[in-house]
N, CA, C and O atoms as a Tinker XYZ file with bonds, in Angstrom:
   384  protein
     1  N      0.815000   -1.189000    0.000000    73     2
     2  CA     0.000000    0.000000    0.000000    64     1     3
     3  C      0.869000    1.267000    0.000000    63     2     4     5
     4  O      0.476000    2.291000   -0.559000    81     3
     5  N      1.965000    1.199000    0.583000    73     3     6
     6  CA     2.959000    2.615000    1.115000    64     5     7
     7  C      3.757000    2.378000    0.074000    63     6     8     9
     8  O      4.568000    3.303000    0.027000    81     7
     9  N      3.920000    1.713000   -0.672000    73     7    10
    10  CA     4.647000    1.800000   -2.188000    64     9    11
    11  C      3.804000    2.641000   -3.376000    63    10    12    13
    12  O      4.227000    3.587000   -4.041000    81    11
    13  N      2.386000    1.958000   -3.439000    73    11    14
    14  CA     1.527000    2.954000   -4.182000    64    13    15
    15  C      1.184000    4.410000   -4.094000    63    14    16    17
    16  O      0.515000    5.028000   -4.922000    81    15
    17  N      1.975000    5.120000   -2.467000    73    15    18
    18  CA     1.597000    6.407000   -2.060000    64    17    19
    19  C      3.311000    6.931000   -3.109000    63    18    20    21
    20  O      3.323000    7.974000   -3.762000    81    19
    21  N      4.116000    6.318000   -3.067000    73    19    22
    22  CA     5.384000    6.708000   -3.656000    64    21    23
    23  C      5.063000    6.385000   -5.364000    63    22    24    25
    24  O      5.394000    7.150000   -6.269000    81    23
    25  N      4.564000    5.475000   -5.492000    73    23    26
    26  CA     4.978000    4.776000   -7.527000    64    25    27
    27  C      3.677000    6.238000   -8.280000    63    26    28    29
    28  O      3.731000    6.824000   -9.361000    81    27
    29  N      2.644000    6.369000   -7.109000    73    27    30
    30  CA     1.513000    6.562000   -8.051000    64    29    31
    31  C      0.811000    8.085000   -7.357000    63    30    32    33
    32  O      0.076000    8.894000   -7.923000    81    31
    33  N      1.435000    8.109000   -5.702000    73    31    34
    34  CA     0.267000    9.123000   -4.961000    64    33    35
    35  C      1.321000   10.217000   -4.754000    63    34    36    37
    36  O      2.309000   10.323000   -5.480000    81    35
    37  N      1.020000   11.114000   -3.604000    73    35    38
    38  CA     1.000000   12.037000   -3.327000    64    37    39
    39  C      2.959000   12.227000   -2.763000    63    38    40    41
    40  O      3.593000   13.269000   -2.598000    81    39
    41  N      3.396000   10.852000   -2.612000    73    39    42
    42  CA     4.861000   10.549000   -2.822000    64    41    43
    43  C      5.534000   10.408000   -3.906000    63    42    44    45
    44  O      6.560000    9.789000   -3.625000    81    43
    45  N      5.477000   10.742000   -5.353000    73    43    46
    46  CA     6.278000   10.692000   -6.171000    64    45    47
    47  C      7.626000   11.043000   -6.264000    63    46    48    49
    48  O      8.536000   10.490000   -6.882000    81    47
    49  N      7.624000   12.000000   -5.593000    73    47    50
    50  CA     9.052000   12.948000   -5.686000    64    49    51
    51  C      9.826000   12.244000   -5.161000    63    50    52    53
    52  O     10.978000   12.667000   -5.253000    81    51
    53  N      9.683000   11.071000   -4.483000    73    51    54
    54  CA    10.593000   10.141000   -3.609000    64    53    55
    55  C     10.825000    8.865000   -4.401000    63    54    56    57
    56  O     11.643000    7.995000   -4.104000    81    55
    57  N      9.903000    8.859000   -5.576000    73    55    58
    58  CA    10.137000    7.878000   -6.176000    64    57    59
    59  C     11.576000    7.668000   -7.190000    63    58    60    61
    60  O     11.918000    8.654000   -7.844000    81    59
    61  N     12.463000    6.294000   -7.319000    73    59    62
    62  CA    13.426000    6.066000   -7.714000    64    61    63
    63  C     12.963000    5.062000   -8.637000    63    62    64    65
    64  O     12.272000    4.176000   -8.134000    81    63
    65  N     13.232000    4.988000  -10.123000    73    63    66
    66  CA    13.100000    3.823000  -10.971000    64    65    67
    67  C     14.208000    3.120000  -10.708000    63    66    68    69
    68  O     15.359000    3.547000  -10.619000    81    67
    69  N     13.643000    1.544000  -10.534000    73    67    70
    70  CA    14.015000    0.829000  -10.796000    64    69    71
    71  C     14.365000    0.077000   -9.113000    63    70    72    73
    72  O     15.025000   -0.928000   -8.849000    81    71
    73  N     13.633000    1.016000   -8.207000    73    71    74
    74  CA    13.960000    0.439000   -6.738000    64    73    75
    75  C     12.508000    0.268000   -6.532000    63    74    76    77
    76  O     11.747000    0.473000   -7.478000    81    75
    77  N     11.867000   -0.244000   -4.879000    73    75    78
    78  CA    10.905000   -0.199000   -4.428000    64    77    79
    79  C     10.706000    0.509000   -3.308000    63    78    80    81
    80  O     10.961000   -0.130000   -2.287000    81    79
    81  N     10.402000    1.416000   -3.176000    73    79    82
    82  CA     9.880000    2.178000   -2.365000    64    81    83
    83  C      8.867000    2.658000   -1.860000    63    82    84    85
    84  O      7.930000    3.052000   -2.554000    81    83
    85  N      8.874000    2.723000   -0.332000    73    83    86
    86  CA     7.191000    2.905000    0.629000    64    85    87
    87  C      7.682000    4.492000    0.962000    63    86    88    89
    88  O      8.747000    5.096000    0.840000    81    87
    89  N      6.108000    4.892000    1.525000    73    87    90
    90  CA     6.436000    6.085000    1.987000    64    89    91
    91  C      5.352000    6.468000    2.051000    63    90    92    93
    92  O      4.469000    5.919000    1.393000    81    91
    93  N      5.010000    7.903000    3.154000    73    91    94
    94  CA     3.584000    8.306000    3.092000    64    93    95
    95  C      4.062000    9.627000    3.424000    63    94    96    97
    96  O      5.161000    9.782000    3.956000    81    95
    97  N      3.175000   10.736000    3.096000    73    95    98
    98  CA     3.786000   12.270000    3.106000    64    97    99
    99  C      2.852000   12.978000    4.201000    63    98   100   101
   100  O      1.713000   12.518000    4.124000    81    99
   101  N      2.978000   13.908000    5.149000    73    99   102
   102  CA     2.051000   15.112000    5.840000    64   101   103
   103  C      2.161000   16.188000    6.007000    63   102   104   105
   104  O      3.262000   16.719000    5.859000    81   103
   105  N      1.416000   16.669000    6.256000    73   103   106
   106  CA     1.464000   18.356000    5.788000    64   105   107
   107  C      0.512000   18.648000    7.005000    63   106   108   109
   108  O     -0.530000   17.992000    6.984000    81   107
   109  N      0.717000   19.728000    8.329000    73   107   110
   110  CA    -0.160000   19.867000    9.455000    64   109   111
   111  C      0.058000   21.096000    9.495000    63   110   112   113
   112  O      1.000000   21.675000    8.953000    81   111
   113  N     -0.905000   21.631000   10.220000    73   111   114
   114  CA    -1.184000   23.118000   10.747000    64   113   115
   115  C     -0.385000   23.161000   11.708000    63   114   116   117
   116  O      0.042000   22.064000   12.066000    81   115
   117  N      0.104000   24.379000   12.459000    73   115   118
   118  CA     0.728000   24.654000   13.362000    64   117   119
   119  C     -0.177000   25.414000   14.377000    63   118   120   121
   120  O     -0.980000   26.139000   13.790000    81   119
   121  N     -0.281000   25.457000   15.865000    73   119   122
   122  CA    -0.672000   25.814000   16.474000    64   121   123
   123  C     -0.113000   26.939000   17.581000    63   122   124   125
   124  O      0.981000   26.788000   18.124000    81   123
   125  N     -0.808000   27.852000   17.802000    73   123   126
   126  CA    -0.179000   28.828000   18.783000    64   125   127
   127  C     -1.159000   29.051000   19.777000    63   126   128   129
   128  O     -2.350000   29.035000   19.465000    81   127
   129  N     -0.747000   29.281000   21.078000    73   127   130
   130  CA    -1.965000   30.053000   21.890000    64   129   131
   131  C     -3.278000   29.261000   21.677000    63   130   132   133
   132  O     -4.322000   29.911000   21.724000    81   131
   133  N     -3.339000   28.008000   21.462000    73   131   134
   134  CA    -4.489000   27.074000   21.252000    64   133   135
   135  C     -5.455000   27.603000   20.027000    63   134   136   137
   136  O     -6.671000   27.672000   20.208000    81   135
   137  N     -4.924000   27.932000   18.911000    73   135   138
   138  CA    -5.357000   28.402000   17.348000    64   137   139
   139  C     -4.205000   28.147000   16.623000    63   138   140   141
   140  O     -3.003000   28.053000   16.873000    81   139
   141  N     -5.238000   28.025000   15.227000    73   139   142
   142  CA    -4.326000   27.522000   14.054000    64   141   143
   143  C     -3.563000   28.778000   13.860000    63   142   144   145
   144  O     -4.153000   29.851000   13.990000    81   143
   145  N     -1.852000   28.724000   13.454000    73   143   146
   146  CA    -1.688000   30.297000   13.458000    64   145   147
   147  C     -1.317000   29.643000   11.584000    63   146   148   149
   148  O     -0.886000   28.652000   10.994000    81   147
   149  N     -1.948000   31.262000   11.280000    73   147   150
   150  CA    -1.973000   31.440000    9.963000    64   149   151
   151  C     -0.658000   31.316000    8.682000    63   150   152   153
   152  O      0.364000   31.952000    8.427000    81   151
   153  N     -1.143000   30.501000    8.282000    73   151   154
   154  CA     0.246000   30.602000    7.770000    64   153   155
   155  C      1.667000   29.544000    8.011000    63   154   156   157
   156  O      2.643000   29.561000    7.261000    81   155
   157  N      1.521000   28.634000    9.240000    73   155   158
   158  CA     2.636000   27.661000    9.608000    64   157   159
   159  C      2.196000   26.436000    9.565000    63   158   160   161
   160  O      1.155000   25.974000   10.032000    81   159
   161  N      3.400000   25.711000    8.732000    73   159   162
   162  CA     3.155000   24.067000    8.866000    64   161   163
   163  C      3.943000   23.837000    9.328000    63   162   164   165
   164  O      4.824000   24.605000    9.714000    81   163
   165  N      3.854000   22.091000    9.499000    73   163   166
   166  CA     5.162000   21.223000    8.859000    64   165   167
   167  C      5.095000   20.015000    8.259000    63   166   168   169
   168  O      4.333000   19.085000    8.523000    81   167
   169  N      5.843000   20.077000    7.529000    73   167   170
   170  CA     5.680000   19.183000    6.498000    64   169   171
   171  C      6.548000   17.631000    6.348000    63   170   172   173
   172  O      7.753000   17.674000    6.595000    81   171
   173  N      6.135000   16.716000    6.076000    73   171   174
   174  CA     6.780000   15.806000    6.435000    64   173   175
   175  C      7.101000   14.583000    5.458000    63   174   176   177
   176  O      6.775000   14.712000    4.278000    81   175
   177  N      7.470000   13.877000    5.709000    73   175   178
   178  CA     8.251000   12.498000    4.341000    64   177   179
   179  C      8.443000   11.265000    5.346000    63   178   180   181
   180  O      9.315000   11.325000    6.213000    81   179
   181  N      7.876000   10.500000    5.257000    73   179   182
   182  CA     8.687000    9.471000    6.064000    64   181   183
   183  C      8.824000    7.679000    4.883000    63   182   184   185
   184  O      7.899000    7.058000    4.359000    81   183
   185  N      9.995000    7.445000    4.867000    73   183   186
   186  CA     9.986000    6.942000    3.689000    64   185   187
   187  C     10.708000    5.373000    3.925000    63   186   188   189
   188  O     11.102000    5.112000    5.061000    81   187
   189  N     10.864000    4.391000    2.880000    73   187   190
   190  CA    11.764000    3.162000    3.783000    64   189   191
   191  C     11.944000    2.867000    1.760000    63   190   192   193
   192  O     11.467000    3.505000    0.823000    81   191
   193  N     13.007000    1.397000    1.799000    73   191   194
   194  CA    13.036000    0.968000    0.424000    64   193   195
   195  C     14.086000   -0.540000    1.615000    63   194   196   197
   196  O     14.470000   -0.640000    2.780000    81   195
   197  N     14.114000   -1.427000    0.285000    73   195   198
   198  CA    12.883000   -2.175000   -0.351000    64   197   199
   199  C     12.041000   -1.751000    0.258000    63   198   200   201
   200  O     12.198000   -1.460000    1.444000    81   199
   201  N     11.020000   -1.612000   -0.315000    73   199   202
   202  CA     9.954000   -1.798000    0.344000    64   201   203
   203  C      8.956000   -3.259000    0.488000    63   202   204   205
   204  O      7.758000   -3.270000    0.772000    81   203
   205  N      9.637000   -4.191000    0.266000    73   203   206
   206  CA     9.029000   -5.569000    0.014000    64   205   207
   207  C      9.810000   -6.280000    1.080000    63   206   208   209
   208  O      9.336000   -7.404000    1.246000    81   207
   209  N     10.946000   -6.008000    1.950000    73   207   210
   210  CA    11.757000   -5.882000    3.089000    64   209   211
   211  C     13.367000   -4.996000    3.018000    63   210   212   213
   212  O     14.536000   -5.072000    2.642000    81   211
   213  N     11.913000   -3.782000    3.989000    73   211   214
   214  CA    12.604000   -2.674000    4.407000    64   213   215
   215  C     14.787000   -2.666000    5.322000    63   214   216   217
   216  O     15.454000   -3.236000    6.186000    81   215
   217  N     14.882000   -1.698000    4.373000    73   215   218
   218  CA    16.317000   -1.832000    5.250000    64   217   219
   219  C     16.837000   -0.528000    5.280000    63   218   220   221
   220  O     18.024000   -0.274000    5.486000    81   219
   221  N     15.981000    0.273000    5.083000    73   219   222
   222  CA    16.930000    1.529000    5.009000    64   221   223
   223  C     15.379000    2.587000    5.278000    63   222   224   225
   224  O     14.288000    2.268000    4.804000    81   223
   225  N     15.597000    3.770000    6.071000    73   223   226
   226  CA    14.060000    4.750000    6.694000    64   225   227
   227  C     14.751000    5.636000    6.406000    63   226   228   229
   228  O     15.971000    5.657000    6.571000    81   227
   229  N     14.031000    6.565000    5.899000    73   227   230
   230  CA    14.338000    7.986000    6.014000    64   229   231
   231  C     13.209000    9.084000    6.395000    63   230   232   233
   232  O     12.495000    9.430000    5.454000    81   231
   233  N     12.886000    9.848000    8.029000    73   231   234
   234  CA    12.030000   10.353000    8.060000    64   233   235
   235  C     12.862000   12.121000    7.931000    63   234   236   237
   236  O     13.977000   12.357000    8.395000    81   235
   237  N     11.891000   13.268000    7.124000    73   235   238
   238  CA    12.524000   14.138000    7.145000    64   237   239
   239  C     11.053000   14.953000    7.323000    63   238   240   241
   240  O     10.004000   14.729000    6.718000    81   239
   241  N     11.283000   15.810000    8.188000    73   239   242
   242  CA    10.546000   16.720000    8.928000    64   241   243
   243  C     10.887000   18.357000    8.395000    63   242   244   245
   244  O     12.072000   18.676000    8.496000    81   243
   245  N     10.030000   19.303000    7.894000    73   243   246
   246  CA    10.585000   20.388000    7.588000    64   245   247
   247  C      9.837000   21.890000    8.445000    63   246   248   249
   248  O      8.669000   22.056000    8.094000    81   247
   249  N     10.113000   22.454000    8.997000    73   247   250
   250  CA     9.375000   23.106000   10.433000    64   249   251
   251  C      9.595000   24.301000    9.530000    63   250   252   253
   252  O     10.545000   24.673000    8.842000    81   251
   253  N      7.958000   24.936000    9.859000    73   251   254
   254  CA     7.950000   26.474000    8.379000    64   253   255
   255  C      8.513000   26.601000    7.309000    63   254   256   257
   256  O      9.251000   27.562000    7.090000    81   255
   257  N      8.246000   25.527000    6.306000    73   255   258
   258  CA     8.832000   25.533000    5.032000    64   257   259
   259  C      8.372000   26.974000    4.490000    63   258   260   261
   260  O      7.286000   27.407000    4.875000    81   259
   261  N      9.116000   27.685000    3.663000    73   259   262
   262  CA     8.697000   28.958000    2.789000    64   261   263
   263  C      8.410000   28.694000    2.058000    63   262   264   265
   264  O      9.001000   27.671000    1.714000    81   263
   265  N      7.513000   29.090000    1.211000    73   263   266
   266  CA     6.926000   29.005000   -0.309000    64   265   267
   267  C      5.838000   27.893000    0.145000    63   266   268   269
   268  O      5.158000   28.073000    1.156000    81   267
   269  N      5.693000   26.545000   -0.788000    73   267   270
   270  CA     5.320000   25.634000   -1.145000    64   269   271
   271  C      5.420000   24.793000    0.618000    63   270   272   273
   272  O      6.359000   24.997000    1.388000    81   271
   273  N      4.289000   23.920000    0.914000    73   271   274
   274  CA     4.343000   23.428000    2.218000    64   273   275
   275  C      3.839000   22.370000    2.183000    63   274   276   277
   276  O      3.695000   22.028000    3.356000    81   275
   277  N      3.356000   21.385000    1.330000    73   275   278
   278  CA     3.111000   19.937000    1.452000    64   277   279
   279  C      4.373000   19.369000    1.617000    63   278   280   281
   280  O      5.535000   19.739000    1.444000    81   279
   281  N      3.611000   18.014000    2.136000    73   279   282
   282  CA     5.221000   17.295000    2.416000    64   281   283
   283  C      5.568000   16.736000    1.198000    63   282   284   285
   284  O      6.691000   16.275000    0.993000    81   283
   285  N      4.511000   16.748000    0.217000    73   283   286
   286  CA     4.707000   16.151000   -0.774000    64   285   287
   287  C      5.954000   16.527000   -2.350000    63   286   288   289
   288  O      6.684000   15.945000   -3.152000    81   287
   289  N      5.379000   18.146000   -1.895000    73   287   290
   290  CA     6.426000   18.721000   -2.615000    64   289   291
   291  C      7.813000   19.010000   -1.763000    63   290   292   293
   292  O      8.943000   19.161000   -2.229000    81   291
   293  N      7.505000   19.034000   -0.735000    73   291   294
   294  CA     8.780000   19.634000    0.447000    64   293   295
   295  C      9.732000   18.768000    0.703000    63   294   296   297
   296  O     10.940000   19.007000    0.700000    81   295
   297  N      9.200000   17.735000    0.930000    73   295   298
   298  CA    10.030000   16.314000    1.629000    64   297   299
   299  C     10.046000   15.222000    1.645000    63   298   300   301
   300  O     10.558000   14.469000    2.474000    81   299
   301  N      9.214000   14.890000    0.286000    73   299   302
   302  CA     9.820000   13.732000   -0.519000    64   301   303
   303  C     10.497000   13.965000   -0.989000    63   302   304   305
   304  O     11.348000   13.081000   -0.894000    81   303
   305  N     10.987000   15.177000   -1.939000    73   303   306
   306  CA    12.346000   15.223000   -3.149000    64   305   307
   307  C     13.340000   14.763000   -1.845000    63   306   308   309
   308  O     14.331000   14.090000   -2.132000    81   307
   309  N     13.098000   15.111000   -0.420000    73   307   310
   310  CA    14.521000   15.167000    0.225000    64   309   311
   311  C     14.805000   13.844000    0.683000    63   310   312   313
   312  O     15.936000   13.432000    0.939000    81   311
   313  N     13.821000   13.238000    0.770000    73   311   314
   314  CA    13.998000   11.822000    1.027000    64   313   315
   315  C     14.190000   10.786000    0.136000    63   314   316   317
   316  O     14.585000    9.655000    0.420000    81   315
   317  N     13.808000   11.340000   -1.271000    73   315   318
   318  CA    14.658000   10.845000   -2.918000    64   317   319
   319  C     15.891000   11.103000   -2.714000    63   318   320   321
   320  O     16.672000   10.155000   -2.796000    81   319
   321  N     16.289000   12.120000   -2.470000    73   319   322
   322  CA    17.695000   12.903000   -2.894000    64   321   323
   323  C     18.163000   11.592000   -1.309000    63   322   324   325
   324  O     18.875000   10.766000   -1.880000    81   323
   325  N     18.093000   11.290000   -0.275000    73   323   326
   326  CA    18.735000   10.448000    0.654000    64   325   327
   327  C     18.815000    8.896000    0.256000    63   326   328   329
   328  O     19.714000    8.163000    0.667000    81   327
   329  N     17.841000    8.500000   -0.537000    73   327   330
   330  CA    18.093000    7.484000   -1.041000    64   329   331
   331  C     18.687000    7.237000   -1.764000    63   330   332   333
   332  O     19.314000    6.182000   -1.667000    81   331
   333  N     18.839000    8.101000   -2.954000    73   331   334
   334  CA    19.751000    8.152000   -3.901000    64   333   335
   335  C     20.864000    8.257000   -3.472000    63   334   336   337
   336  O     21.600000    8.097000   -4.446000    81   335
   337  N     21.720000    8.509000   -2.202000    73   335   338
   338  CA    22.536000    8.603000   -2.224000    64   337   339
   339  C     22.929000    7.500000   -0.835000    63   338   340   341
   340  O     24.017000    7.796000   -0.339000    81   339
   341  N     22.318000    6.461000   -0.242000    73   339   342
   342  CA    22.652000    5.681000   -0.024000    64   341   343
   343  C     22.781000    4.249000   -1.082000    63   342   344   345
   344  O     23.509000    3.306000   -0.772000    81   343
   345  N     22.097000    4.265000   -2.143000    73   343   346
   346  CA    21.840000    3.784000   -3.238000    64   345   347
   347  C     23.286000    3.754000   -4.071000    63   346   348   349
   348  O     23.599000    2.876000   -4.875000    81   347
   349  N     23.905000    4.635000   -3.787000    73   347   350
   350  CA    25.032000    5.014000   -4.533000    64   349   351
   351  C     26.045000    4.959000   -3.375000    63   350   352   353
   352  O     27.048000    4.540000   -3.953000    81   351
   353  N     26.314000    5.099000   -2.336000    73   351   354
   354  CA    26.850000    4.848000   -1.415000    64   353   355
   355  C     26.926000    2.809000   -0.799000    63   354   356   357
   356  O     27.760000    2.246000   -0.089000    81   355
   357  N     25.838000    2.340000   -1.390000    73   355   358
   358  CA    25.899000    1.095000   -1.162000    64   357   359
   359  C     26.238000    0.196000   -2.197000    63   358   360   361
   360  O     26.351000   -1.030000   -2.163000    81   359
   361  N     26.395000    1.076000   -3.209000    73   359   362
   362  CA    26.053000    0.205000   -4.992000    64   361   363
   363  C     24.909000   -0.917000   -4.490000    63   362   364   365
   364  O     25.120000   -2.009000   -3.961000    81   363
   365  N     23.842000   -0.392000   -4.774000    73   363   366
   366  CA    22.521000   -1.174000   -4.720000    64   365   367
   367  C     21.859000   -1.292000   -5.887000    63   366   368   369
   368  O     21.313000   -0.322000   -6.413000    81   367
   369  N     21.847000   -2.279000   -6.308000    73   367   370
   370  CA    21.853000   -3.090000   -8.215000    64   369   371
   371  C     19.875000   -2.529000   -8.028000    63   370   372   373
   372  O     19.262000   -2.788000   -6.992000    81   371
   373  N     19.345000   -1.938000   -8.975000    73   371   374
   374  CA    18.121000   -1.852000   -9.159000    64   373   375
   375  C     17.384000   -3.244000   -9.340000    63   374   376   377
   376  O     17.853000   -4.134000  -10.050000    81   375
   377  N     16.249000   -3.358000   -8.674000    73   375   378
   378  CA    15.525000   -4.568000   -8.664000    64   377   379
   379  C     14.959000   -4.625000  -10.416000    63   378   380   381
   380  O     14.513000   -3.643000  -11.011000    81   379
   381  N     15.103000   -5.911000  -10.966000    73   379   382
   382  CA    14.897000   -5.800000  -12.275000    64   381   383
   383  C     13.274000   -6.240000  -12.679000    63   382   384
   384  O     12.897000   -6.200000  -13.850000    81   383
């Protein structure tokens, strides 16, 4: 199921051809003084590969992103960009 949020949903940006990868993305309001304060998230990525048996997590948390504030756009690329580079750090042969 947490592979389809990466191959197809709201996780793409985390997606790597030719690996398997899970992952699910959030995006929350921030609270002040017991109200939503206007304007603050955080945004989030929490990600694993294989994902058919996991060996490697990457959760990345981003506290008042500027601009753009889903986790989807925010912190999956960053949790692509970490895989990719344990991927390459491990020479990890793409699942064929």
């Amino acid at each position: 199921m947490l592979e389809g949020v990466v191959k197809d949903g709201s996780g793409k940006k985390a997606y790597i051809e030719g690996y398997r990868v899970g992952g699910k993305t959030g995006t929350a309001q921030k609270y002040e003084n017991g109200r939503i304060a206007a304007g603050k998230y955080v945004s989030s990525f929490v990600g694993f590969f294989p994902a058919d048996n996991p060996r490697y997590l990457a959760l990345v948390t981003v506290d008042e992103p500027k601009g753009a504030y889903y986790g989807s756009v925010v912190a999956a690329p960053c949790a692509g960009e970490i895989f990719q580079g344990i991927i390459a750090l491990k020479d990890i042969p793409p699942v064929v």
